[in-house]
C-alpha positions as CSV (number, residue, x, y, z in Angstrom):
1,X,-21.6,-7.0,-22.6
2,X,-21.7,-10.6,-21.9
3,X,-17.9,-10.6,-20.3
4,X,-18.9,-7.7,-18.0
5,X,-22.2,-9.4,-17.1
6,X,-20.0,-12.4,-16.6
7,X,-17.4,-10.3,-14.5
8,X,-20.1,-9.3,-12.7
9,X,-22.1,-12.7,-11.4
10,X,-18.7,-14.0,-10.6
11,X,-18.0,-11.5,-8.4
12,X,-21.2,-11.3,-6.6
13,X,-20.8,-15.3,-6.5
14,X,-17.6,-14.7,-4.6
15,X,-18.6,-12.2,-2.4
16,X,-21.3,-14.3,-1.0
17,X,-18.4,-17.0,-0.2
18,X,-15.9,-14.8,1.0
19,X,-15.3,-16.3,4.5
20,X,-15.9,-13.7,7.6
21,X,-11.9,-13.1,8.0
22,X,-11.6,-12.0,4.7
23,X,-13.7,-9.5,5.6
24,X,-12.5,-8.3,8.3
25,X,-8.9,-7.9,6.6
26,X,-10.2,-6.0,4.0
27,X,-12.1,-3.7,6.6
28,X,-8.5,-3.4,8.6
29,X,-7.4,-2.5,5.2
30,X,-10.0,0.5,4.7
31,X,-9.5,1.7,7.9
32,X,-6.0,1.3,7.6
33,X,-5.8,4.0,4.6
34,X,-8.2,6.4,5.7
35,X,-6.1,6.7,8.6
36,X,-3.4,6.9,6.6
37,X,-4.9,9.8,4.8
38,X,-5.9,12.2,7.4
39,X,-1.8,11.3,9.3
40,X,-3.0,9.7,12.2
41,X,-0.7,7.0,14.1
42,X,-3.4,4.6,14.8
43,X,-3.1,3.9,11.0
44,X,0.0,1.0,12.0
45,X,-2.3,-1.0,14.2
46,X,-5.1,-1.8,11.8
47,X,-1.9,-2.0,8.8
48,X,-0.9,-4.3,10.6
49,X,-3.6,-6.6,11.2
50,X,-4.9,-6.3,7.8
51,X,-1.7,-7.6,6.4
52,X,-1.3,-10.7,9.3
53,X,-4.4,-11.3,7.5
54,X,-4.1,-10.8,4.0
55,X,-0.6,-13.3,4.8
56,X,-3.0,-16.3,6.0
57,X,-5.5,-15.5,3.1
58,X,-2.7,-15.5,0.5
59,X,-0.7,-18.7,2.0
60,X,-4.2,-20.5,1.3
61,X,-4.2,-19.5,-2.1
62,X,-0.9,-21.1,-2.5
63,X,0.5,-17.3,-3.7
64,X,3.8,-17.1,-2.0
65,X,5.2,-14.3,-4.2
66,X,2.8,-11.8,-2.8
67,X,3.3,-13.0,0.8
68,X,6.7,-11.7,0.1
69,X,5.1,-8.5,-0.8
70,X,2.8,-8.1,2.8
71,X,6.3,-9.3,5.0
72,X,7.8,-6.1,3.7
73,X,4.6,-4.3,4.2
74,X,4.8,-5.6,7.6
75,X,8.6,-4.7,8.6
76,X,8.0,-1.5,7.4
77,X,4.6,-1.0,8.8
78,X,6.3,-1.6,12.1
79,X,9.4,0.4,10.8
80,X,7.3,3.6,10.2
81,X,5.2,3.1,13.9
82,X,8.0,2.7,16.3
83,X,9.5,6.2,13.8
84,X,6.3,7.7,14.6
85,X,6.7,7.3,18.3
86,X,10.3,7.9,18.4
87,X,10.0,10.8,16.8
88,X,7.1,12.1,18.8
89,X,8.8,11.6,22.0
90,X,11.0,14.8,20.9
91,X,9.0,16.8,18.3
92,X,5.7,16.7,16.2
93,X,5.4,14.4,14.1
94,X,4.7,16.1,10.4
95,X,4.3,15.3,6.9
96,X,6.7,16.7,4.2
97,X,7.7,16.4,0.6
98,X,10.8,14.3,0.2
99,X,14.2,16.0,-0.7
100,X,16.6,14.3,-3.0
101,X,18.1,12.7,-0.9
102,X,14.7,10.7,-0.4
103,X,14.3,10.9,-4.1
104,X,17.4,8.3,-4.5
105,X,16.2,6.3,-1.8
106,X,12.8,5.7,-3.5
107,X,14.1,4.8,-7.1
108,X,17.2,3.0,-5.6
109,X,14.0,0.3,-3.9
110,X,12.4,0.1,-7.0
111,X,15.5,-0.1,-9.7
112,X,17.1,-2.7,-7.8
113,X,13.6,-4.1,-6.0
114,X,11.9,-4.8,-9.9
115,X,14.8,-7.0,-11.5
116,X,15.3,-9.3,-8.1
117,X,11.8,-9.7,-7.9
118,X,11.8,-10.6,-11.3
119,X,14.8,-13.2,-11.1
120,X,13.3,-14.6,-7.9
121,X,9.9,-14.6,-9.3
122,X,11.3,-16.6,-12.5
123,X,13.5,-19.0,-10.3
124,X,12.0,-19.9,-7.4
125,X,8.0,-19.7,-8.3
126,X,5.7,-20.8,-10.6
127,X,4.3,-17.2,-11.1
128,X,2.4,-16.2,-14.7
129,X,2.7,-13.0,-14.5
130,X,6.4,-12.3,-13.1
131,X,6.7,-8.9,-15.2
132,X,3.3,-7.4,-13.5
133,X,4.0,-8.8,-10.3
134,X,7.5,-7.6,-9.8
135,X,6.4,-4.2,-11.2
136,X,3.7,-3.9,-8.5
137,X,5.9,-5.1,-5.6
138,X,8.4,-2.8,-6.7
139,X,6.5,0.1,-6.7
140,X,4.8,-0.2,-3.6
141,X,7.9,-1.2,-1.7
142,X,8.8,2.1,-2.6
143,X,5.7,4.1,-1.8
144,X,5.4,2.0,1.7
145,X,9.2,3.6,2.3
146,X,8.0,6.9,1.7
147,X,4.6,6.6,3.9
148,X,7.2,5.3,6.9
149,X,9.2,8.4,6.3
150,X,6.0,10.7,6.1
151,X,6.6,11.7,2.5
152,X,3.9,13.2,0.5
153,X,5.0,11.1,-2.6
154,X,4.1,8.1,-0.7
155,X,0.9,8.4,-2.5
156,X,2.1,8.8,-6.1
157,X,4.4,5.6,-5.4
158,X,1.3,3.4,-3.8
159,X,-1.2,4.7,-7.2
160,X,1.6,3.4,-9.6
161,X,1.3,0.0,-7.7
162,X,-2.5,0.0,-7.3
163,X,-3.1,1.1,-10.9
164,X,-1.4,-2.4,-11.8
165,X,-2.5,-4.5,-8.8
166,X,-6.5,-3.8,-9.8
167,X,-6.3,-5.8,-13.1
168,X,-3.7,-8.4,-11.8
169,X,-6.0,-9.1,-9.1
170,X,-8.7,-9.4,-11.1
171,X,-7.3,-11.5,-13.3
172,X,-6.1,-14.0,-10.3
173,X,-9.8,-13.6,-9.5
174,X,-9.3,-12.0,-6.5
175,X,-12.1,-9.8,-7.0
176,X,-12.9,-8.7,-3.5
177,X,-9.1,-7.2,-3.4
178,X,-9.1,-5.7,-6.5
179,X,-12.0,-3.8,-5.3
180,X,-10.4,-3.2,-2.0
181,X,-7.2,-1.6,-4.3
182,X,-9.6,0.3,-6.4
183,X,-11.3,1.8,-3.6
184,X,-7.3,2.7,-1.8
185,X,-6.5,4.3,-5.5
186,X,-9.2,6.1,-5.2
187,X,-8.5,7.4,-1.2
188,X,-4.6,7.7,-2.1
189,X,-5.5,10.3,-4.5
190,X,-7.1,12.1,-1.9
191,X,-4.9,11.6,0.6
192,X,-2.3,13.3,-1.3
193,X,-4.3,16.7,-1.1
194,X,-5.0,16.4,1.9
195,X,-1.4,15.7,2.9
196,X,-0.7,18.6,0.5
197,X,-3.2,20.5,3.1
198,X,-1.3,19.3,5.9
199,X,2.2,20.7,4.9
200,X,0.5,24.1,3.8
201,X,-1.0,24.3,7.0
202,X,2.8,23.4,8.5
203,X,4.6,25.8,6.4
204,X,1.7,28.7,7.0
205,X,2.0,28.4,11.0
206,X,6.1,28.3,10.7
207,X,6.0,31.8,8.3
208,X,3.8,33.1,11.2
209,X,6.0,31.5,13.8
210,X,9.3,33.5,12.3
211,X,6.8,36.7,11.5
């Protein structure tokens, strides 16, 4: 009980220092997801915002690993917007579940993203926890592939990463983006369903369409 208490009164110590821009990153970041959740484009803007943020935050820190981590959030945030608009120049823009083509795409980013990480992680940074950290990085790479390409599985991918970033983070004592993470596990979940709704809806209108 004393460790939670302890967990506890550090955390509300932090929040009360967190500077303003934190903040507002973390707020981007919220927004960001719930955005993400209900499909709606505007979701890239405030992505990428959050993560110019989350950048600066993280170079301050001195933790150049996971700056890695938001550059490829930010390539393919910007991958997946200018797809979105490309595509919605010809058709609707539509979520789907991925085929298996997709399927190798996915576990190709995270086979061969986990071990470089790992080797670069090792070699080139004085990371503690180069096991978790390339896990995580490699997982979400994959899930932020899968959210460009308007995959339903994008969620599964990002919940695998988040259900490891919450104690890592927590452990870094990052405790305002562990909660952050906690509350996007928590939304990813429901986004999937509601994603799942999405393509239902989709397939339903296309049955009546050929009816």
């Amino acid at each position: 009980m004393a460790d939670v208490a302890d967990w506890f009164h550090e955390l509300a110590v932090q929040l009360k220092q967190t500077p303003l821009l934190h903040w507002v990153g973390v707020a981007c970041g919220v927004i960001q997801v719930l955005l993400a959740k209900s499909n709606k484009v505007l979701l890239y803007p405030f992505g990428i915002a959050s993560i110019l943020i989350i950048i600066y935050v993280l170079y301050e820190a001195g933790l150049y690993a996971e700056i890695l981590l938001n550059l490829y959030y930010l390539v393919m945030s910007i991958y997946g917007w200018m797809h979105w608009l490309a595509r919605q120049e010809h058709q609707q823009v539509v979520a789907a579940y991925s085929k298996r083509k997709d399927w190798y795409i996915t576990l190709l980013i995270a086979a061969l993203g986990f071990p470089l990480l790992y080797f670069a992680l090792i070699h080139f940074t004085d990371s503690t926890v180069p096991v978790w950290d390339a896990w995580v990085s490699a997982t979400a790479w994959a899930g932020m592939w899968l959210l460009a390409e308007r995959k339903i599985e994008n969620w599964v991918w990002l919940n695998i990463s988040n259900a490891f970033a919450i104690p890592l983070l927590a452990y870094k004592g990052l405790h305002l983006y562990a909660l952050l993470t906690l509350f996007l596990f928590v939304v990813a979940i429901f986004g999937y369903f509601e994603w799942k709704r999405i393509i239902d809806k989709q397939h339903n209108e296309e049955n009546a369409v050929r009816a």
